[in-house]
GUKOL-167107 format. One line per field, with one value per residue (C-alpha): x, y, z. Coordinates in steps of 0.05 Angstrom, whole numbers, plus 32768, in hexadecimal, padded with zeros to 4 digits. Layout:
residues N
xx [X | ...]
yy [Y | ...]
zz [Z | ...]
END
This chain:
residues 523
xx [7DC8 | 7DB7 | 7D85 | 7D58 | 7D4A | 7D6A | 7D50 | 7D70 | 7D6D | 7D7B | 7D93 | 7DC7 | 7E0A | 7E4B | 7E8C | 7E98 | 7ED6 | 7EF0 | 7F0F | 7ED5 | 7E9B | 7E6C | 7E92 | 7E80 | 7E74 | 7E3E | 7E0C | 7E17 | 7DDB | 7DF0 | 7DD1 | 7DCB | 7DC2 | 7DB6 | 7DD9 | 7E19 | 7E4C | 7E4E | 7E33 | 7E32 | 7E43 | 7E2E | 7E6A | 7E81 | 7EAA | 7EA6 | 7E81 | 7E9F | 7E8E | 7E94 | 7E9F | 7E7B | 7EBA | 7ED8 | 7EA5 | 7EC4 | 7E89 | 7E40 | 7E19 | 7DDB | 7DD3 | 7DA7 | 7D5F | 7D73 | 7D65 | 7DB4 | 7DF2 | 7E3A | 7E69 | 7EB9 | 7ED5 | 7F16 | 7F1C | 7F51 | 7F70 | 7FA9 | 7FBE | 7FB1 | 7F84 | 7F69 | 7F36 | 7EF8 | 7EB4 | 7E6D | 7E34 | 7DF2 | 7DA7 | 7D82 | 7D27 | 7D14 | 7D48 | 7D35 | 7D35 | 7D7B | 7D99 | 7D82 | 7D9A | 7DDA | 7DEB | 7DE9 | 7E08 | 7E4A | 7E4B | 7E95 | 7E8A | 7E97 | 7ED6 | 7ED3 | 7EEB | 7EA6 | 7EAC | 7E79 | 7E87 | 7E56 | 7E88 | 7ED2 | 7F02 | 7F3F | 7F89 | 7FB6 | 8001 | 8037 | 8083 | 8099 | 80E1 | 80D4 | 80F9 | 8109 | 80DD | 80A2 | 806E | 8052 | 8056 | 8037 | 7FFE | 7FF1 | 7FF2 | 7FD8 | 7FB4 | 7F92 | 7F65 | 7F4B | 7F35 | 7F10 | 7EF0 | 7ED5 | 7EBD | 7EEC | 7EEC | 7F3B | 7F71 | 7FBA | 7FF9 | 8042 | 806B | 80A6 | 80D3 | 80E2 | 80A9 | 8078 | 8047 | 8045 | 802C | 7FF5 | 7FDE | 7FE6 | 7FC6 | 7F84 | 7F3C | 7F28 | 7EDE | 7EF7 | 7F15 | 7F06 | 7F46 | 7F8E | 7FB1 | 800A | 8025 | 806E | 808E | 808F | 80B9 | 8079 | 8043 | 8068 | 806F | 8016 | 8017 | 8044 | 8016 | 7FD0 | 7FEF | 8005 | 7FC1 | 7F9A | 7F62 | 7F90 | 7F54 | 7F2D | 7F66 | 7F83 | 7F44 | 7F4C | 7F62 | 7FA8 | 7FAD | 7FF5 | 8000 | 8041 | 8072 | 80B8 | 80E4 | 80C6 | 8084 | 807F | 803B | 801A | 8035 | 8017 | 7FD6 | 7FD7 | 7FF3 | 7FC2 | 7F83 | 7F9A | 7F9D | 7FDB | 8013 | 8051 | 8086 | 80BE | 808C | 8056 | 8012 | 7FF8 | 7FBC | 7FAC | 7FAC | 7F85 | 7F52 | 7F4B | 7F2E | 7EFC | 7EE2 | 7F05 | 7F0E | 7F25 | 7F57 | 7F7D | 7FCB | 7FEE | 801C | 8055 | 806F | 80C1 | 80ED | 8135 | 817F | 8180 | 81C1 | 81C5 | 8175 | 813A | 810C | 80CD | 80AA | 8077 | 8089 | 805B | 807D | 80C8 | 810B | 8147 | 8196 | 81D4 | 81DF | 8192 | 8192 | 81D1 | 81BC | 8178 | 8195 | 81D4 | 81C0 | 81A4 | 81DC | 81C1 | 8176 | 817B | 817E | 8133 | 812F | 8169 | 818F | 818F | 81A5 | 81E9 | 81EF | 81E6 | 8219 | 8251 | 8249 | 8241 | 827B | 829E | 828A | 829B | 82C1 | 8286 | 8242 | 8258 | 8233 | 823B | 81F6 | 81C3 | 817B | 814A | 8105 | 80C0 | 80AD | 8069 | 8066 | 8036 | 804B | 8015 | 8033 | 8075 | 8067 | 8048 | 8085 | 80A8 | 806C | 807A | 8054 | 8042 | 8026 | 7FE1 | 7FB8 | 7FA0 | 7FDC | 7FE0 | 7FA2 | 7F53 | 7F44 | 7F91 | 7F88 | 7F4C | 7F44 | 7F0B | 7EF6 | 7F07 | 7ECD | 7EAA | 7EB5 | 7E7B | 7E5A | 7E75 | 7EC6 | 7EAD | 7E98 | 7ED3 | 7F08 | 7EFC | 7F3C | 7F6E | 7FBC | 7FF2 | 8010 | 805C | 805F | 8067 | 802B | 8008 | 8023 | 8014 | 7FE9 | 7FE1 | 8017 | 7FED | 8011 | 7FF7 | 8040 | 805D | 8097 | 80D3 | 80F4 | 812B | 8159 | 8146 | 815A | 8124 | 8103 | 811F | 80E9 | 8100 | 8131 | 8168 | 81A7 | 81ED | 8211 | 822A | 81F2 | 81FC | 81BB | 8174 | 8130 | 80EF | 80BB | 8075 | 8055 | 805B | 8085 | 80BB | 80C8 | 8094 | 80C0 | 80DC | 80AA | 80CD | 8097 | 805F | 8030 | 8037 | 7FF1 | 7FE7 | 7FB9 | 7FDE | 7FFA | 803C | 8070 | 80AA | 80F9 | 8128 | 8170 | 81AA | 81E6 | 8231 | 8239 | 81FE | 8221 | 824B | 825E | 8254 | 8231 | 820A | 81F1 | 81EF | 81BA | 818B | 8186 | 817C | 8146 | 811C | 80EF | 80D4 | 80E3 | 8118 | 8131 | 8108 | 8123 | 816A | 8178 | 8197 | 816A | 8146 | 80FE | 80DA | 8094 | 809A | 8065 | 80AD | 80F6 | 812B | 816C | 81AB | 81E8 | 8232 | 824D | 8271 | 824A | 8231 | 8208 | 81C6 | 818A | 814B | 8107 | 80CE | 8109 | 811A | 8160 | 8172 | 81A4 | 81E1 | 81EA | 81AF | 818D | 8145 | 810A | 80C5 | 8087 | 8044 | 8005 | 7FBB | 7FC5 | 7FB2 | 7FAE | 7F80 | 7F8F | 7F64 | 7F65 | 7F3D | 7F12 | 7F3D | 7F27 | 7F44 | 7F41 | 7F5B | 7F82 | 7F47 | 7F13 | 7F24 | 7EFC]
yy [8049 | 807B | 8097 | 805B | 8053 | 802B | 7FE8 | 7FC7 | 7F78 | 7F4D | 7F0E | 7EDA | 7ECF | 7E9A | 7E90 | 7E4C | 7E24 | 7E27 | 7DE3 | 7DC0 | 7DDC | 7DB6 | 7DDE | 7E28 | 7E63 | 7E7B | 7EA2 | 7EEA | 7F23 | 7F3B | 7F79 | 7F9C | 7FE5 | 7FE9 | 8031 | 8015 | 7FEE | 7FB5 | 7F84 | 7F92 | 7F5A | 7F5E | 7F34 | 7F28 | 7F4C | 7F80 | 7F83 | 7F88 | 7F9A | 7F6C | 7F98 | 7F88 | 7F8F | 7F5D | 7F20 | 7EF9 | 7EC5 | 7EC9 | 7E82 | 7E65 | 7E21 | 7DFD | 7E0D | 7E25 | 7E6F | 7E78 | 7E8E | 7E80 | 7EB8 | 7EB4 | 7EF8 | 7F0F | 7F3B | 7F64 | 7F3C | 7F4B | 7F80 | 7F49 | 7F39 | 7EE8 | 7EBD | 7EB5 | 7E8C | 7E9E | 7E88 | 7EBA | 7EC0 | 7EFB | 7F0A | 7F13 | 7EE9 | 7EE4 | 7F3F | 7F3F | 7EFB | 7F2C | 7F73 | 7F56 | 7F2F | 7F6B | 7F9B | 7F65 | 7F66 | 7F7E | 7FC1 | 7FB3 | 7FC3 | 800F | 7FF5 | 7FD7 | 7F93 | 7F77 | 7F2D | 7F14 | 7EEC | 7F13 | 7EF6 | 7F10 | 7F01 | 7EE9 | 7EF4 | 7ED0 | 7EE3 | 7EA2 | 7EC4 | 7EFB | 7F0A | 7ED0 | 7EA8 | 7E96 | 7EC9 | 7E7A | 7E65 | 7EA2 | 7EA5 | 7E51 | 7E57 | 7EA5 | 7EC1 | 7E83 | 7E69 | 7EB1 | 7EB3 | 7E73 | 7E85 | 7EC5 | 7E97 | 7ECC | 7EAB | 7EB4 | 7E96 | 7E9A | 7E9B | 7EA0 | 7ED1 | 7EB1 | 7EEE | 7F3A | 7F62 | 7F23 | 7F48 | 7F86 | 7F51 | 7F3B | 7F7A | 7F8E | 7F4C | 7F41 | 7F4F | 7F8E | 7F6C | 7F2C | 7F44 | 7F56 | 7F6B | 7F54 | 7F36 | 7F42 | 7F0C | 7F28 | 7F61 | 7FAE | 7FA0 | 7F79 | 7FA6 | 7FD3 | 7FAC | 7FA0 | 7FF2 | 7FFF | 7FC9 | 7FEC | 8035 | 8024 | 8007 | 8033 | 802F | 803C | 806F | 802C | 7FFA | 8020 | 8018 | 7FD2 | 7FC4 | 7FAE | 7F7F | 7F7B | 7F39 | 7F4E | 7F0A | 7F3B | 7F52 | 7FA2 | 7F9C | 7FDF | 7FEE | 7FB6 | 7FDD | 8023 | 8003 | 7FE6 | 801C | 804E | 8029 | 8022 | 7FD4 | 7FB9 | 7F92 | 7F66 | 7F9D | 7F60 | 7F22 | 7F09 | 7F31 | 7F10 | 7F00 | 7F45 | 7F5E | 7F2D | 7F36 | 7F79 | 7F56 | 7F3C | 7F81 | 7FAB | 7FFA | 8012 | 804D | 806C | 806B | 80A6 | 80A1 | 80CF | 80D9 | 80C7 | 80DB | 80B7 | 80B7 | 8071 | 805D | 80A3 | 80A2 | 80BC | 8088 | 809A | 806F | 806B | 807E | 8062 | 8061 | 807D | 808C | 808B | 809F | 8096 | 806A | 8052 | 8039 | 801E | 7FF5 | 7FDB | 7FC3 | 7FB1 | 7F7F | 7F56 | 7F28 | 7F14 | 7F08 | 7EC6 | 7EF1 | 7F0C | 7F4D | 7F4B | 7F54 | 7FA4 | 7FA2 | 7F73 | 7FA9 | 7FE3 | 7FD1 | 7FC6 | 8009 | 802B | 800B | 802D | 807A | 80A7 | 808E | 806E | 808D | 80DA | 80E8 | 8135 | 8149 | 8180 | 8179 | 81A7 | 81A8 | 81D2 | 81D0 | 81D0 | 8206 | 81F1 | 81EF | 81C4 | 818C | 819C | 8192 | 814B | 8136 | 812B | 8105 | 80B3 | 8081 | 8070 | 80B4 | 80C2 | 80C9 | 8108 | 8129 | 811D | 8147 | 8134 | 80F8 | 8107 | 80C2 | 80BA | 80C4 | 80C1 | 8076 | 8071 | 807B | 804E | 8059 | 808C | 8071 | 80A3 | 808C | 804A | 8053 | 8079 | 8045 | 800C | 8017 | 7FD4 | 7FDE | 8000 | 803D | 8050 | 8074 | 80B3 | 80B0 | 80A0 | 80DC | 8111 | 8146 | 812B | 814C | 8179 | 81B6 | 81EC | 8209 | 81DA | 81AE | 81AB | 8161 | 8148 | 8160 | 81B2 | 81EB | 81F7 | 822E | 8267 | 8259 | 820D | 8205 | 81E3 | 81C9 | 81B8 | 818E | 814A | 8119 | 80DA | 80CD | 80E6 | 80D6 | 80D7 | 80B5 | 80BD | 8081 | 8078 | 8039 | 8028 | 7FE6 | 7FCA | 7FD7 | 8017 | 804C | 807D | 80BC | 80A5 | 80EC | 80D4 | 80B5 | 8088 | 80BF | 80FD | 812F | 8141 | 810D | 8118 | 812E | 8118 | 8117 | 8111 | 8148 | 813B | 817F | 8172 | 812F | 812B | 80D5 | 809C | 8085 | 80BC | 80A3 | 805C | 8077 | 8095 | 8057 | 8026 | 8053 | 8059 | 801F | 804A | 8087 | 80A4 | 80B7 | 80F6 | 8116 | 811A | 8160 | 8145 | 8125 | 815B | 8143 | 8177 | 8177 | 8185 | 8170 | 8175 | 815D | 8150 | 8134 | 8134 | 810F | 812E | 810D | 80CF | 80D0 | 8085 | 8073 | 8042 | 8055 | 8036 | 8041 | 8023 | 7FF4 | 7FDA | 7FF2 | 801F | 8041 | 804E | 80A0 | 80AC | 80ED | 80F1 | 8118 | 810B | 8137 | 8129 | 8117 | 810E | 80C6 | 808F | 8042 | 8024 | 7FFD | 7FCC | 7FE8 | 7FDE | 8014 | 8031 | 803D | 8074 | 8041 | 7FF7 | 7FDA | 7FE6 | 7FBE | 7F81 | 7F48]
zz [806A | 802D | 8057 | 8069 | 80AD | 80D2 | 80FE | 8139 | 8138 | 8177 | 818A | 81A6 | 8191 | 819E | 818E | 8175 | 817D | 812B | 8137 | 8166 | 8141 | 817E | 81AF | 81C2 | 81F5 | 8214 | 81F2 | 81ED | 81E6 | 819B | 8173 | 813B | 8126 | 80E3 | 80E0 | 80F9 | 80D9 | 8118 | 8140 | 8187 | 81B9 | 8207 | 821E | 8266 | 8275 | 8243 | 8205 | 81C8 | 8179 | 8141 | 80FB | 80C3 | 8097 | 80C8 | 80AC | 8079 | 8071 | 8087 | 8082 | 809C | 80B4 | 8097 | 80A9 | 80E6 | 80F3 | 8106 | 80D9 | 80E5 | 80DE | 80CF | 80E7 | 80F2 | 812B | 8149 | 818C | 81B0 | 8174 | 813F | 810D | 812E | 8106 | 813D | 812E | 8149 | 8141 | 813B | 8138 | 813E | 813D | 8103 | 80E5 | 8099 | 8095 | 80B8 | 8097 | 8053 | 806A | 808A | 8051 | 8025 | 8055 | 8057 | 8000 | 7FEE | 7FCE | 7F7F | 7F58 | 7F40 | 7EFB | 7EF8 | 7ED3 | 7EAF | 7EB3 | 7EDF | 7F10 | 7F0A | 7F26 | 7F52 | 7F27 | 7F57 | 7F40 | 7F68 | 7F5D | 7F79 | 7F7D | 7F9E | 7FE4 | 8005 | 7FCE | 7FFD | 7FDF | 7FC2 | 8005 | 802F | 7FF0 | 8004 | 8051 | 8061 | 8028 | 8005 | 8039 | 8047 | 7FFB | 8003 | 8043 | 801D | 7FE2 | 7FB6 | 7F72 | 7F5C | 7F2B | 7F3E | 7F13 | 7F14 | 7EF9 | 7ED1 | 7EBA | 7EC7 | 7EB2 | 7EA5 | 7ED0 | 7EAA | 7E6E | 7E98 | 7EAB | 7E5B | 7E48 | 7E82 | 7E6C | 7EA1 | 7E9A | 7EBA | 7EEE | 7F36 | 7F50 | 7F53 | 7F86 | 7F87 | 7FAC | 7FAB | 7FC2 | 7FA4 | 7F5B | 7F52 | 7F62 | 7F3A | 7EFF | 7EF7 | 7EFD | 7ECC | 7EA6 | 7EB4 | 7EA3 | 7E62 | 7E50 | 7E14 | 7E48 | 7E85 | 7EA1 | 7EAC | 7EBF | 7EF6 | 7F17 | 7F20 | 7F64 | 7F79 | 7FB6 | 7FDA | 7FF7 | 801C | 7FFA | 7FE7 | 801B | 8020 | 8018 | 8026 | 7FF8 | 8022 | 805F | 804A | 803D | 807C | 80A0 | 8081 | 8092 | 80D9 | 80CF | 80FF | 80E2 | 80FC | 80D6 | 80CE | 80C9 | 8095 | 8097 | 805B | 8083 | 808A | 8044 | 802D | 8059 | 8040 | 7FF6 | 8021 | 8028 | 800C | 8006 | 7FC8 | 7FD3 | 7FA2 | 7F97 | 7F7E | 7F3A | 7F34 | 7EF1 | 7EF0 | 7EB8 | 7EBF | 7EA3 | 7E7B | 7E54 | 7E31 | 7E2F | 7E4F | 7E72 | 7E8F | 7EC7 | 7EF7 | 7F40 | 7F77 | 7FB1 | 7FB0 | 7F88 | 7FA5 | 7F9F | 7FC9 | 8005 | 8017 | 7FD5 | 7FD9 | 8017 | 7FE8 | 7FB6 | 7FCE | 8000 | 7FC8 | 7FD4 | 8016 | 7FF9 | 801C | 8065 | 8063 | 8072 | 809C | 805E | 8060 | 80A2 | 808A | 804A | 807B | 80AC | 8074 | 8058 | 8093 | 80A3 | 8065 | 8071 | 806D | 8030 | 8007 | 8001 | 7FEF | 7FB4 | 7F90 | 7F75 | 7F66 | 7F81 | 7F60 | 7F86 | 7F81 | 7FCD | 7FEB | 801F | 8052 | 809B | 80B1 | 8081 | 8096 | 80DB | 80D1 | 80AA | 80F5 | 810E | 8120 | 8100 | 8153 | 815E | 8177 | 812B | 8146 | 8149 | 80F4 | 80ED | 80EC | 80C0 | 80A1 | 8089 | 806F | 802A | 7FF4 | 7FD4 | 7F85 | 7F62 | 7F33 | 7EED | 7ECB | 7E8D | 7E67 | 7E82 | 7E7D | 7E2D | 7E23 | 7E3C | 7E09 | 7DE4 | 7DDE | 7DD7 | 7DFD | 7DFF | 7E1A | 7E61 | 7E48 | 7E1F | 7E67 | 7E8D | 7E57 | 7E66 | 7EB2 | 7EDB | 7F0F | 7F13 | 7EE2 | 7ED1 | 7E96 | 7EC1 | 7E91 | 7E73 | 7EA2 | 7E74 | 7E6C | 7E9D | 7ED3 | 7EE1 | 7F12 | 7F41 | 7F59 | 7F91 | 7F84 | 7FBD | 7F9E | 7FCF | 7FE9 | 7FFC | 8021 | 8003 | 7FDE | 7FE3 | 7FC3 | 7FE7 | 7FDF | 800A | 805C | 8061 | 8026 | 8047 | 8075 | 80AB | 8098 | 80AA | 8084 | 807B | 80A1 | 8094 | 804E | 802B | 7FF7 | 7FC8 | 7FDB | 7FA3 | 7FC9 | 7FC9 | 8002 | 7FF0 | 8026 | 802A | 8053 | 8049 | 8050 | 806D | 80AC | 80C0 | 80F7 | 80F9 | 80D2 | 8118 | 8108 | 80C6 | 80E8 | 8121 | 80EA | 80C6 | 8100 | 811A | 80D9 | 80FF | 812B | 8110 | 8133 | 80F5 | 80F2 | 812A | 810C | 80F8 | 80BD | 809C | 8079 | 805E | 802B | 8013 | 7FC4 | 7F82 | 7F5E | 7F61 | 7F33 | 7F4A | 7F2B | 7F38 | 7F24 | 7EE9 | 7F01 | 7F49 | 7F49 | 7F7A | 7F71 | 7F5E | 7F72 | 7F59 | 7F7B | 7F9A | 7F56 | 7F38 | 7F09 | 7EE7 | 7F1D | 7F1F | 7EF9 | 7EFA | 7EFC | 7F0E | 7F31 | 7F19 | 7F3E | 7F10 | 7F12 | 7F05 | 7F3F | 7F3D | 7F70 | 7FAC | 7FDE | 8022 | 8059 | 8086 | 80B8 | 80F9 | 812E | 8169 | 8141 | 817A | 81AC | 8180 | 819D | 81C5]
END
């Protein structure tokens, strides 16, 4: 409230039937405290809250002194479109204070166009190819209940989203919107870092509509503002509610350097790199796309099946550790555990901020630049981190061994039901090494345990799997090794080496406030 003080408005409210608009309950008592961020409803038999971030649309009727609110409140541990009708004393102050109080907040990249608009991108082959399909029947009529003013397109072609991103006017845009899965997502990064004025475009928020099979940015954003989510079904719905009032968080860019035909390729990391058999499992079971996500589970079982002749891969991982026990001890936390247990407000995290005038005169520059060009000068460790092909310094850690598989993983989720680190958050400098080695394993059933219990992270609790807070990690495969590598869940060179170096850099991301308590918020 900035300091104002606050006023308390009072009145009637009912929930209307959405289909029989003549038919509806009882009126409720209904207020309003102007210092809080919800109605409150004296229900029989208990009352109940509606948030103000859970309005999509606020209309009056006619001349009538009453306005009709869609919401979208949590029921049952769902997010379920409810109707109600309202009128309050004093109606023409609160119709004007509530109205303004339920504004989304504006993009931090400011635009100056008037009425931006969000870009919608569709990959209509992503996953199973329904990200059209869930955009049409989930996502779409959400946008038009909010009166968001959007344009959709289709990507045609590998890396066609990385042109749009190259190609939009910032000033015309409010935000966009991925309908696809993580290669996506990745693609409009790569896009907006490699902008001239990348200090401007990676303020322009990035919307997950969940339409490949991981999804698992969608599920970190969800996961991190508390908002529940069917892990193996469509909660499109639920991320595009957050556009109707969204939080802008920010999303942490690691720098990547990478082994490339005899070349060194640098890339953005958002969310994880991988070696050895969990990306073997990825990327292999893209012959059984047509399965869903059931696929890794079919790709799993064969090479499980095949150990402990397949998956032993000779390496060397080089690391600089973070040594803080406190993180340590939340990296064998559940994603079920009590929030409390991950620290006070471990979650919460800072909003991006709006551009200054002086950034915002300062980021006029047209063109691109290469990756490398993005990264320089923005790794955040104040000791220089060597190229990914010079000696490291005495002071890194390094393992030599056999490694049924390595990780880098710097989000909760990797798959939006694979709850792989869940202390992990979105803005966070450290990034997470894990890996699994040869000479800890007693089975193959061993191995086959961990990965079947990733969903609800039993995983954590094998004394195997060792998981290691670090802000650097270079991994090297033996010459002739093999193994796929993943980045960000798209493939790469098999046996490449590469290293991970956290910057300064973050994209931004729609989220939505968390709150401690969200499955107790219901009617």
């Amino acid at each position: 409230m900035n300091g104002t003080a606050s006023r308390i408005y009072e009145g009637f409210i009912a929930e209307v039937d959405p289909i029989d608009k003549f038919s509806k309950e009882a009126d409720c008592c209904v207020s309003w405290n102007t210092k809080h961020n919800f109605l409150h409803v004296t229900s029989v038999p208990k009352p109940f809250r509606i948030y103000l971030d859970e309005i999509v649309s606020a209309k009056q009727l006619g001349p009538e002194n009453k306005m009709t609110l869609i919401t979208y409140v949590i029921n049952a541990g769902e997010r379920q479109v409810k109707l109600f009708e309202i009128t309050v004393k004093d109606f023409s102050n609160f119709k004007h204070e509530f109205c303004q109080r339920i504004q989304p907040a504006a993009p931090p990249h400011k635009p100056r166009n008037a009425t931006p608009k969000v870009i919608v991108i569709i990959n209509p082959f992503s996953g199973q190819q329904k990200a059209l399909d869930f955009w049409l029947e989930h996502a779409e009529p959400i946008f038009k209940q909010a009166n968001i003013l959007y344009e959709t397109g289709t990507t045609t072609a590998r890396s066609h989203a990385t042109k749009i991103a190259h190609e939009i006017n910032l000033d015309d845009v409010q935000a966009i919107a991925i309908a696809s899965g993580d290669g996506l997502v990745a693609e409009v990064i790569l896009g907006l870092l490699t902008r001239k004025d990348k200090q401007r475009a990676l303020k322009v928020p990035i919307l997950h509509i969940p339409g490949g099979t991981g999804n698992g940015l969608a599920a970190s954003v969800a996961f991190q503002s508390n908002e529940p989510f069917p892990p193996r079904g469509v909660f499109c719905k639920q991320m595009a509610l957050m556009m109707t009032k969204p939080r802008y968080r920010p999303l942490r860019l690691y720098h990547t350097e990478m082994t490339d035909g005899g070349k060194i390729a640098h890339q953005p990391m958002f969310m994880s790199v991988t070696w050895g058999l969990i990306a073997d499992i990825d990327l292999g079971s893209e012959r059984f796309r047509w399965a869903g996500m059931i696929r890794y589970h079919i790709e799993a079982f064969i090479r499980i099946a095949r150990l402990p002749t397949v998956s032993r891969y000779k390496g060397r991982i080089s690391y600089l550790p973070v040594t803080d026990k406190t993180l340590l001890r939340k990296t064998m936390l559940k994603a079920n555990a009590n929030r409390e247990l991950f620290g006070n407000k471990h979650f919460e995290c800072t909003d991006v901020k709006e551009m200054s005038l002086e950034e915002f005169d300062s980021s006029q520059e047209t063109g691109t630049i290469t990756v490398e060009e993005a990264f320089t000068g923005t790794h955040i460790l104040k000791e220089k981190v060597p190229n990914l092909t010079d000696p490291l310094p005495s002071n890194w850690e390094v393992i030599d061994s056999e490694f049924v598989f390595v990780s880098l993983t710097s989000m909760s989720h990797i798959g939006s039901d694979l709850p792989y680190t869940p202390c992990a958050r979105l803005e966070e400098e450290v990034f997470y090494l894990s890996f699994v080695d040869w000479r800890t394993l007693k089975t193959r059933f061993h191995m086959a345990h961990l990965l079947i219990t990733i969903d609800r992270c039993a995983h954590l609790a094998h004394a195997c799997l060792q998981t290691i807070p670090v802000l650097a990690c270079r991994v090297e495969p033996a010459a002739g090794a093999g193994g796929y590598v993943a980045l960000d869940g798209e493939a790469c060179e098999p046996g490449a080496s590469f290293q991970v170096v956290s910057t300064s850099l973050q994209a931004t991301v729609v989220a939505r406030q968390g709150r401690e308590n969200a499955q107790e918020i219901s009617k």
